[in-house]
Residue, then its C-alpha position, 0 to 999 in steps of 0.5 A: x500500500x502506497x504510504x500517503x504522507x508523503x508530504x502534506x500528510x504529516x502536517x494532517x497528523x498534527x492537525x488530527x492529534x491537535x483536535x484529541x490533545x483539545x479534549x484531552x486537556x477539555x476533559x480534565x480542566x473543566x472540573x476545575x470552574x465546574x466545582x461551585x456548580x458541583x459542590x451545590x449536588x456533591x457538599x464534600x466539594x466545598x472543601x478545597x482540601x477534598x477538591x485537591x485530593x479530587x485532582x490529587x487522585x487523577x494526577x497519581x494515577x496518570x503519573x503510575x500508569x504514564x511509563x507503562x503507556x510509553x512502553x506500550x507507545x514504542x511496542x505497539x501501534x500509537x495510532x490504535x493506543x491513541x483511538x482506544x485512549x480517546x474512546x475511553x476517557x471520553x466515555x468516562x466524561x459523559x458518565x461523569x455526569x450521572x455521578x451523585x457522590x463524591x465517591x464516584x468522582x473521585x473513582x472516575x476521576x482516577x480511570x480517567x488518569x489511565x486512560x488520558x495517560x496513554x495519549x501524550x508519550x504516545x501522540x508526541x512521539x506519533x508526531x516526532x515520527x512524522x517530523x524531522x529536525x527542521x520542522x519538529x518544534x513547531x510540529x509540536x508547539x501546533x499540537x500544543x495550541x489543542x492543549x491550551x484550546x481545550x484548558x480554554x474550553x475548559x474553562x467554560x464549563x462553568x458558563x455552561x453549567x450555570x446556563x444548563x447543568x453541570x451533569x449536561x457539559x459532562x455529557x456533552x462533552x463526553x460524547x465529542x470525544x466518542x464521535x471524534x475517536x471515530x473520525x481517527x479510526x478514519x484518518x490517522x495512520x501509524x509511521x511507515x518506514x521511509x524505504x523498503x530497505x528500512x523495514x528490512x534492517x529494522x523488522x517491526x518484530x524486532x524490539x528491544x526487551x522492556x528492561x534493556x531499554x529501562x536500563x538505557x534510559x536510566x543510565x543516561x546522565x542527560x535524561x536524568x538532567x531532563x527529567x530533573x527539567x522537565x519535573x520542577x516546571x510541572x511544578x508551577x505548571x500544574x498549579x497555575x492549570x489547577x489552581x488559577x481560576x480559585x485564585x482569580x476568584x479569590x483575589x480579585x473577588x469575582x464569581x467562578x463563572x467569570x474567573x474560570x473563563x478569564x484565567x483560562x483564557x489569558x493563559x491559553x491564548x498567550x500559550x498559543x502565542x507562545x509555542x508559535x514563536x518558541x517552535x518557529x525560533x526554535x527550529x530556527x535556532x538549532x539549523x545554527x546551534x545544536x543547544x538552540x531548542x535548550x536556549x529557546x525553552x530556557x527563555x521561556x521559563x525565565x519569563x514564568x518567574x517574575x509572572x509567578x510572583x505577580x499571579x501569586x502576589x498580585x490583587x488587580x485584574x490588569x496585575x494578574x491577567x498581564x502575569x498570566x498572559x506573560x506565563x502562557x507565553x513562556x510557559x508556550x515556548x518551554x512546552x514546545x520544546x520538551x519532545x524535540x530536546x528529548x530527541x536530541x538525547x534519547x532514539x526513536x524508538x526509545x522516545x514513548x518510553x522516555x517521555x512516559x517516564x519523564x511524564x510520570x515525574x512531572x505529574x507526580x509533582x503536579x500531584x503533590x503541589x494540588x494537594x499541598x495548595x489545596x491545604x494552602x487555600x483552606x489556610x488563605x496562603x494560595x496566592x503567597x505559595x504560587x508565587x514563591x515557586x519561581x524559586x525553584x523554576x530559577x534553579x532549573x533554568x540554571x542546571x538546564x543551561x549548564x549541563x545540557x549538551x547535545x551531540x546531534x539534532x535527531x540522535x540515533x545509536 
């Protein structure tokens, strides 16, 4: 069968994938503005403390299962893993709105975080596949745009449950995703190889046992510094997502209805700004200097450290919206740029299971920091513990710079 990407049909992968990362994040970030409306059926929700084991649950459960999703990604066809994954959570989505209890949230809550865990190693790395080095950045930074779409989507399931309900968004919602899965079985492929002769030195039977490849990976000095990278951002990353749309309310002491979709917002569309400008100069960047996609995250990170300082420490709205607009953009560049330095360190065929290894760090991360400011919340510190995080982000620009050295664009062994 004549492969059919041969050009364009890259870039339709992206587009493809863009749409399941837009309810990938859709689906996990409305429960966020949702909670008022929620908590009016469910009581145990009015406590902060509860809703943070609430995304607690679902982040731990993502994070176990993310090594074992990337595992199965470099093993097994990402195109099937992708659709089944789609079908699943967004089956979840809709019953999630027949919930009655706080018990069985928190239980779909966390089959949610198996079966959403099995997306992201696998749909980078279907698109690291399909893109080299002149384009991977921005490849990347375009399916981002998706994930910040969906977190802004997200944010209007407030507006939605305040005009409907909320048990009508969960399913809603949950159906565009089983409808969607169905258009994937349609349109997207795996990565053929690129020539006969491909195939015949590289048999797809032919796999690398699990524990060799864990011990590859593990005993590679410069994945460990990526992981190290890639977790401490995760850090303010998954705060901000969780956590700014209470904080809004809270501080500039305006209903959720209108925090949840101001927040999300500002931080999705200057997020879409931000992986254009970060996958374009970064792509650039590196035809000159093999460090230019480190260069190019490293100043994104930068600009998230004053903006966490003011988000956290700010009580106006043109404080906290122009904060969270400069956090999306370099929040942008940083996450455009995490797969393709990746690709830099670790093969092709080793690149699902090293990001679900690398996934699985940074929500364990996003798990402890929700929990911990869902107990700062209740105590009325949310805003002075958000911003002192860009302490740590500082540090992790500094160890990114002066360790990561890259040898080649698009390493192989």
């Amino acid at each position: 069968m004549i492969r059919e990407e041969k050009k364009y049909y890259k870039w339709v992968v992206v587009a493809l994938l863009c749409g399941v990362a837009f309810l990938n994040y859709m689906d996990r970030q409305m429960l966020t503005t949702m909670r008022p409306a929620m908590q009016v059926d469910i009581e145990e929700l009015q406590s902060a403390t509860n809703f943070g084991y609430l995304m607690g649950i679902f982040l731990w459960v993502y994070g176990f299962v993310s090594p074992v999703a990337g595992i199965a990604a470099d093993r097994f066809s990402r195109k099937w893993l992708i659709i089944i994954s789609l079908f699943v959570w967004s089956t979840v989505t809709f019953a999630m709105g027949y919930a009655t209890t706080f018990e069985e949230v928190y239980w779909l809550r966390a089959f949610m975080g198996i079966s959403e865990a099995v997306y992201i190693p696998t749909g980078l790395s279907l698109i690291a596949d399909f893109h080299q080095e002149k384009t991977r950045s921005l490849a990347i930074g375009i399916h981002m745009i998706g994930i910040y779409l969906g977190q802004a989507s997200g944010g209007f399931g407030a507006v939605i449950a305040e005009a409907f309900s909320w048990h009508g968004a969960f399913h809603f919602f949950g159906m565009a995703g089983i409808v969607y899965s169905f258009v994937l079985l349609l349109f997207l492929k795996d990565k053929r190889p690129a020539s006969p002769e491909t195939a015949i030195k590289k048999p797809a039977h032919e796999k690398t046992p699990t524990l060799k490849v864990l011990a590859l990976l593990l005993t590679n000095i410069s994945f460990w510094i990526i992981l190290f990278y890639f977790a401490v951002p995760s850090l303010p990353g998954w705060a901000v997502k969780n956590w700014l749309p209470t904080l809004f309310a809270e501080n500039l002491k305006i209903p959720m209805s209108e925090a949840g979709p101001i927040s999300t917002f500002a931080i999705a569309f200057s997020s879409f700004i931000g992986v254009i400008i970060g996958g374009i100069l970064s792509d650039k960047w590196v035809q000159k200097n093999l460090r230019g996609r480190i260069f190019t995250s490293a100043i994104g990170l930068g600009l998230t450290i004053p903006s966490l300082f003011l988000i956290g420490f700010g009580h106006t709205l043109f404080h906290v919206v122009s904060a969270a607009i400069c956090f999306g953009i370099g929040w942008g560049m940083y996450d455009a740029n995490n797969m393709p330095i990746l690709c830099q360190f670790v093969p092709a065929r080793r690149r699902a299971t090293a990001y679900g290894i690398m996934n699985m760090t940074g929500v364990f991360s996003g798990a402890f920091i929700t929990g911990l400011l869902g107990r700062s919340s209740d105590a009325g510190h949310l805003g002075r513990d958000l911003g002192l995080l860009a302490v740590i982000v500082l540090v992790a620009v500094v160890i990114q710079l002066v360790f990561l050295k890259p040898t080649a664009n698009d390493f192989s062994d």
